[in-house]
N, C-alpha and C positions, 0 to 999 in steps of 0.2 A: 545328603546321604539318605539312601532310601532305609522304609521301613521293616523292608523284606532283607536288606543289604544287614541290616543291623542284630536282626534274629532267627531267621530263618529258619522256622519249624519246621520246614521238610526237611532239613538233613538230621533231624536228632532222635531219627529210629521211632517214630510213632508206632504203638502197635506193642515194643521190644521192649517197653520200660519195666523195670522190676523194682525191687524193694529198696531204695539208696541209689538205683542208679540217677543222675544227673545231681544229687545232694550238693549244693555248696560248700559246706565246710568239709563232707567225707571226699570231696573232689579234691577239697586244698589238702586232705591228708596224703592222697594218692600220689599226688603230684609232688607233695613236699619229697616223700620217700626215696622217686626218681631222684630228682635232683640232691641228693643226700648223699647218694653214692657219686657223684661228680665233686659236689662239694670234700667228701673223706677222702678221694683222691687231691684234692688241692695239696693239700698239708703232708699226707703219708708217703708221699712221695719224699716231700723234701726231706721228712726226716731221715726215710731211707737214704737215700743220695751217697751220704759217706760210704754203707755196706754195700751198695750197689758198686760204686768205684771200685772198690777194694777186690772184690769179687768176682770180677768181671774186667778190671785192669784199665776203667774209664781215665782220660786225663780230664780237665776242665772241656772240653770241647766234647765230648763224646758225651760227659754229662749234663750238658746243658741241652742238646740232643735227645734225653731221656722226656724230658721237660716240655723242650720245644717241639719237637715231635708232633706229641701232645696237641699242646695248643695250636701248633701251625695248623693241623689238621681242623679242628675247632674254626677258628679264625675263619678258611678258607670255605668250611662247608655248610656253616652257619646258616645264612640268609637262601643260599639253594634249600635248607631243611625246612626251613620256613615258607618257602613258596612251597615244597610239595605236604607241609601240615596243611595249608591253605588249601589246595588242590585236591588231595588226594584222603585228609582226614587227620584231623588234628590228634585225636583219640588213639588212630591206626600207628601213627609217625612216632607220636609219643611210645606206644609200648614197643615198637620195633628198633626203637633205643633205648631202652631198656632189658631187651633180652641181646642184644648186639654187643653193649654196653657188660653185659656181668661175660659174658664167650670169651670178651678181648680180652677181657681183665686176669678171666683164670689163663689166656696163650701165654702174655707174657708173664705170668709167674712161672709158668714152665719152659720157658725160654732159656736155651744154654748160652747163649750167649748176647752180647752186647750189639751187634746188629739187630737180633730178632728182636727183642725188647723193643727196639726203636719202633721195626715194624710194626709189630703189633701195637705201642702204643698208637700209631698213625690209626689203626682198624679204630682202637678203641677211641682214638678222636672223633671219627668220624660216624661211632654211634654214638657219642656224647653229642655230636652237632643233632641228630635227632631229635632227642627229647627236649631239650633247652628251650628252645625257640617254642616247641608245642607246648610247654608245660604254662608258659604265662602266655600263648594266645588262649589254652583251655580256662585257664583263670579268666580271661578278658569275656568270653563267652558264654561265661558260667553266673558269674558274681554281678550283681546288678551295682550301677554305678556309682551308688553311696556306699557303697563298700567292699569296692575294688580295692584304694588306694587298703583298707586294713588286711584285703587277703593279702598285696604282694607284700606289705609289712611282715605280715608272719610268712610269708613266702622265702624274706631276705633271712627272717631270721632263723628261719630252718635251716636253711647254707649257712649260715654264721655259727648253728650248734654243730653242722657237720666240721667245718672248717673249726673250730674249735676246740671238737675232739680226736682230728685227726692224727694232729701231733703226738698227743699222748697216745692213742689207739696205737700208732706207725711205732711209737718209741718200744710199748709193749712188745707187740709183735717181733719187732728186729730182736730185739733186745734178748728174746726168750723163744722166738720160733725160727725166722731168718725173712731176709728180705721179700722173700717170695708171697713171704702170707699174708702182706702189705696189698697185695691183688686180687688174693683168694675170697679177701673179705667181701670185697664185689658180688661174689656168686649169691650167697644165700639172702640180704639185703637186694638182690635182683629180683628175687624169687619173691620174694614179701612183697615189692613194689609191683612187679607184673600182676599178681594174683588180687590185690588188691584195685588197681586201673581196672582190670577184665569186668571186675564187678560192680563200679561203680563210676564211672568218668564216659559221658556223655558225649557218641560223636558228633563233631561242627566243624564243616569245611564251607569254604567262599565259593557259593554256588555260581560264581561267578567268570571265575577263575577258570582258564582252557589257555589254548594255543601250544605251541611249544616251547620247550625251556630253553631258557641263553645258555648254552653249552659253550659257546664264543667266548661269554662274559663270565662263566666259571671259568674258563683254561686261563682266560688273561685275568683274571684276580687273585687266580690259585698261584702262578707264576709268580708274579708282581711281588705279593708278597711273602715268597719262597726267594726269589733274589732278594728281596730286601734284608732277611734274616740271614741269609747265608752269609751274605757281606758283611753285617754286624759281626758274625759270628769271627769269620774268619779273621777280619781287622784285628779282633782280640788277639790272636796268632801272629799275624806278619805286619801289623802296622793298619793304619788308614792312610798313608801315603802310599801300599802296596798298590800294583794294577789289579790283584784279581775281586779285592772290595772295590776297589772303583767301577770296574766294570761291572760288579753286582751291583751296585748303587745305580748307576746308570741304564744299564739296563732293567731294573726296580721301575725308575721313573717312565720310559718310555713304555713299559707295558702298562705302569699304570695310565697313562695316557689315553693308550688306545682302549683300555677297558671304558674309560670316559664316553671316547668317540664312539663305542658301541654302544652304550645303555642308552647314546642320545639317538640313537639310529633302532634300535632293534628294536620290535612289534612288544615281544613282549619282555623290557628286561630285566635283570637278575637282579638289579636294585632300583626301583622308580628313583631317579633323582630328585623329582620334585617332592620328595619328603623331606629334602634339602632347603627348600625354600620357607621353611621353620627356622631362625634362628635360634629359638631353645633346641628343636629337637637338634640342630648339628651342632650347638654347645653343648649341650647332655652327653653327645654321643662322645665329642673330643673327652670331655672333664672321664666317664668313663673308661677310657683309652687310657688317660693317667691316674686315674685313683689304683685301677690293677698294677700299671705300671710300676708306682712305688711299693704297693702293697706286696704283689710275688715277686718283685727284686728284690723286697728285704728280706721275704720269707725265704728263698734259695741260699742267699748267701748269710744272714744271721744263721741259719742253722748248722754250717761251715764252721763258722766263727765258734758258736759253741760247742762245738763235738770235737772240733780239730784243736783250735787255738787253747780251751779252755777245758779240752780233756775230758767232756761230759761223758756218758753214756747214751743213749737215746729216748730211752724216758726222762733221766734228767733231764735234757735239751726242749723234749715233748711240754714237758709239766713248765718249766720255765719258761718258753712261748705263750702259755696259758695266759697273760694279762693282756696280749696281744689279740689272740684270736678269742677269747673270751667274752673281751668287751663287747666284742661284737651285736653277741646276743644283747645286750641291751640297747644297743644305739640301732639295731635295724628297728624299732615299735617306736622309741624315741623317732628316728628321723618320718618313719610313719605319723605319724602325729605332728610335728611340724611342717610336713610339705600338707598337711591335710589342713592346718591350720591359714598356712603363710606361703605356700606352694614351694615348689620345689628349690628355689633361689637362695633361703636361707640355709639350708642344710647343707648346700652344695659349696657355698662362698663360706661355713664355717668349717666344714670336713675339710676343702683341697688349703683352707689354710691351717687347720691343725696339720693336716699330712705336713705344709711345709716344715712350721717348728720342731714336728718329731726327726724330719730327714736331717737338717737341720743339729739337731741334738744327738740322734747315732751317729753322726760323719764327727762326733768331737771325743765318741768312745777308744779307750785305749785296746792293749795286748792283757793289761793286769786290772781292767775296769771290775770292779764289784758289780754284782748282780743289782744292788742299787740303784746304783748310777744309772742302770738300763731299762727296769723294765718300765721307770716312768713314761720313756719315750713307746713303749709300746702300748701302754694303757693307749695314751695319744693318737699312736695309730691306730691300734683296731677302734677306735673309735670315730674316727674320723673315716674308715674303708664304711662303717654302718650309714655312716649319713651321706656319704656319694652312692651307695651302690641303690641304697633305696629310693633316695629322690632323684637320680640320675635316670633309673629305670622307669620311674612313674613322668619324667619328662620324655623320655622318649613314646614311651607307648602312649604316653596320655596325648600326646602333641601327634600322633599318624592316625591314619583313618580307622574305622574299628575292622572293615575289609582287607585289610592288611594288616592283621596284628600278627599274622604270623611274621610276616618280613619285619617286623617292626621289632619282634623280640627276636628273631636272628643279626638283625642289628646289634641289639643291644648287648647280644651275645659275643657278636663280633667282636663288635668294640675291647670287651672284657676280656677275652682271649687274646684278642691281637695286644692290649695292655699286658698282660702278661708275658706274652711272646716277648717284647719290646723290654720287657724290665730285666729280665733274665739275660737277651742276649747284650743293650746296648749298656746297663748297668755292670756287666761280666767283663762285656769289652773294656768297659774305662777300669774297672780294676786290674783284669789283666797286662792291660798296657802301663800302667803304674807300676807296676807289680816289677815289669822288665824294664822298666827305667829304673830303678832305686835297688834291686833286690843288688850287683854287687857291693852298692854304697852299703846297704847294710848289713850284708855280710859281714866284710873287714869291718865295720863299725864295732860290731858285736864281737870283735876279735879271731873272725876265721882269715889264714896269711892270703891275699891278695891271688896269688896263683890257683889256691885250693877255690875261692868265690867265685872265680871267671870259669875255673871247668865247672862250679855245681850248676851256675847258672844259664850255662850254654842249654840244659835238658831240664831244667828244673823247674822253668816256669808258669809251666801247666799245675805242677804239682804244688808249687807252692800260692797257687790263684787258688788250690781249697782249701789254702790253709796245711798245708800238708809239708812238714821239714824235710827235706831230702836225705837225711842223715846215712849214708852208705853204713854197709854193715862191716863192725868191727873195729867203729870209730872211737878214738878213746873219746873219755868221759868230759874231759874240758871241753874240745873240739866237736861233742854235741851240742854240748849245752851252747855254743856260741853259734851254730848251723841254726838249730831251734830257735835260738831267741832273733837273730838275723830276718829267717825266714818268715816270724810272727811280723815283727815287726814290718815287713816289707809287704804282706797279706794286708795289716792295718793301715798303711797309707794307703791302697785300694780302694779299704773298703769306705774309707773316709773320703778320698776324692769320688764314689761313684754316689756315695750319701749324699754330697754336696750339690750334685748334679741334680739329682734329683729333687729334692728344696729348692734351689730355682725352678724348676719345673713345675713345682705345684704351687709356688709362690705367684707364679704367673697362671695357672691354671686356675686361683682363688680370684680374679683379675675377666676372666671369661666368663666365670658361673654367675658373675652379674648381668649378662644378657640373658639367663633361664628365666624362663615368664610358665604360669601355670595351664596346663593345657588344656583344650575344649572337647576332645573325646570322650571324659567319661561325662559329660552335660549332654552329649550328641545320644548316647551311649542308655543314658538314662532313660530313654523312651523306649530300646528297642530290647529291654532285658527283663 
């Protein structure tokens, strides 16, 4: 890796510098700010979810579509934002998601209805793929490489204060403005971040970098994995022995296929493979796939659970998540500090095995669990999402070249997104389908007469996958209380078999993070910064 590859002082505006611009650490503020607002939407959303529903007449599909939307969009346009930060201007890219980013935000608050919302969240995906990706190549380009690994440390744990205080911010907000202002808040936190970047964040692009984009290789990645979620989604609804998931499934795999056969064919493509041939970096990138995976499956449907089943308000629900997304903040410096120590391997094989314990320990909570009993297992998590996301990240980018850091943080990014895409829809799915296996058993169990359980449950079982009693109006008072406690309970064996699923999954995920080995970029990286 050349020396000119590595620093390249012609693209960093000679002549143009001013007072703080190119500063290292006013750079990590600028860049944190961005990413703050993507972070606040993590969380405020889900607290919304229920007013959103309500509002708007979502069943469990429509609102996991809020959601996925979102991220499908993320996911899919991720590693394109990354080749054109590289390209076209890492500095440029970044703030052009960030003002893209606060537009979308205030559309869908003004959105009437429950299609638009979608849409616009899709816009708003797709300037959040923007900055994401540029925000840790400008890091990688900025910070010299003994202390790299502490900016994205404070990097992660900036997200972790955003994600955080989402919940509670979202609770506030619902709670005392309405669901809408859960997006508005975007705007002005836009404004702060833009104005901020303009004056201080230094442009650097891969002066390397030309040809044409894989337009090929976006339509067939964007497909690929748009059938794949639609078919999650839908299975939730009509089965996974239906045709029309199968045929999403199938047709999933065959366009991912040919996305293969392209990137191994095309001049220039939309993912070098051969960043592949790292086994940290493709374990990194997997364990990252699943530490979101369980982390935004728990956060969509534990807030369900609490708002619906257990009757909170949305600040309540906000503030009670706090032990979850809290910890965070301290295990992002903590895991900064041991992959600095021990590289990224320990924090990774300790994180996806605390994830497993916690999933583990929610899949055994009841309908009438004490607050107790719960939020241990959240401490658990969020502490464990700190130490995958930060040594997870520092293996990916540390393990790619530094000329591809933008592709390398649209990875990273991917990855993250499409874990989230995956927990919401494949975690939604196994509840759902639990949910219509058991719900007339527990109906009649609960004491509602066999004929009245078979009609509730014919339509009910979207509504009762949030947690939601179907109780028709005008119902006497026994005959709710047995609808209610039915429906809880039929919600709780869901969310216990979708818990459980996931505990394997990062049981086995703690199992792979033993192939992360520490990576040689920021050594490469150290001569050219």
């Amino acid at each position: 890796m050349s020396q000119a590859t590595l620093d390249r002082p012609s693209t960093f505006e000679p002549g143009k510098r001013r007072r703080g611009r190119g500063h290292p650490w006013l750079t990590l503020v600028a860049v944190s700010l961005g990413v703050m607002m993507v972070g606040l939407d993590a969380t405020v959303v889900s607290i919304a979810n229920p007013a959103i529903a309500a509002d708007l007449h979502a069943d469990l599909t429509g609102l996991q579509w809020v959601t996925n939307a979102y991220l499908l969009a993320l996911a899919v346009a991720l590693i394109p934002a990354g080749k054109i930060a590289d390209r076209f201007g890492r500095r440029a890219t970044f703030i052009a998601g960030i003002a893209g980013f606060g537009i979308a935000s205030a559309a869908v608050g003004l959105s009437p209805s429950l299609g638009w919302v979608i849409a616009f969240r899709v816009l708003q995906g797709l300037a959040g793929a923007l900055l994401q990706p540029a925000s840790l190549a400008i890091l990688r380009n900025t910070f010299p490489a003994e202390k790299l690994n502490t900016a994205i440390g404070i990097w992660g744990a900036t997200v972790g204060i955003s994600i955080a205080g989402g919940p509670i911010v979202g609770g506030l907000l619902v709670e005392n403005v309405n669901w809408q202002s859960v997006f508005f808040l975007n705007a002005p936190l836009g404004l702060i971040a833009l104005v901020m970047s303009l004056w201080v964040i230094r442009e650097s692009k891969d002066t390397e970098a030309g040809g044409k984009f894989d337009i090929p290789g976006v339509a067939l990645l964007s497909a690929s994995l748009f059938a794949l979620v639609w078919g999650l989604i839908k299975a939730g609804t009509y089965g996974f022995g239906d045709p029309l998931p199968l045929w999403s499934f199938a047709a999933a795999a065959v366009l991912m296929a040919l996305f293969i056969v392209n990137e191994l064919r095309a001049e220039h493509p939309l993912l070098p493979l051969g960043l592949f041939k790292s086994v940290s970096l493709s374990a990194a990138t997997g364990l990252i796939v699943l530490g979101f995976f369980a982390m935004f499956g728990t956060i969509f449907f534990i807030t369900l659970y609490l708002q619906q089943v257990h009757g909170m308000s949305p600040i309540d629900a906000g503030v009670r998540m706090l032990p979850m997304t809290a910890i965070f903040i301290v295990a992002s410096p903590i895991a900064g500090a041991l992959t600095q120590k021990f590289g990224p391997r320990v924090p990774l094989v300790l994180g996806m095995t605390l994830t497993a314990v916690a999933m583990f320990g929610l899949s055994r909570i009841s309908v009438d669990a004490s607050y107790n009993s719960i939020w241990p297992w959240f401490v658990m998590l969020g502490f464990a999402f700190g130490m995958v996301i930060v040594a997870g990240t520092e293996a990916i980018v540390g393990n790619a070249p530094a000329h591809l850091a933008g592709v390398a943080g649209g990875l990273q990014q991917t990855a993250s997104q499409l874990g989230g895409v995956l927990g919401t829809a494949v975690l939604g799915t196994i509840l759902s389908t639990k949910v219509g296996n058991v719900l007339v058993d527990r109906l009649t169990g609960a004491g509602v007469p066999s004929g009245a359980a078979h009609q509730l449950s014919a339509g009910a079982t979207g509504a009762v996958s949030q947690g939601v009693a179907p109780v028709p109006p005008g119902t006497p008072a026994a005959l709710s209380a047995a609808i209610t406690n039915g429906s809880h309970q039929a919600f709780m064996d869901g969310f216990q078999s979708s818990m459980t699923v996931a505990g394997f999954v990062a049981a086995a995920a703690a199992l792979i993070a033993l192939s992360v080995r520490r990576g040689n970029a920021p050594v490469e990286a150290a001569h050219g910064v």
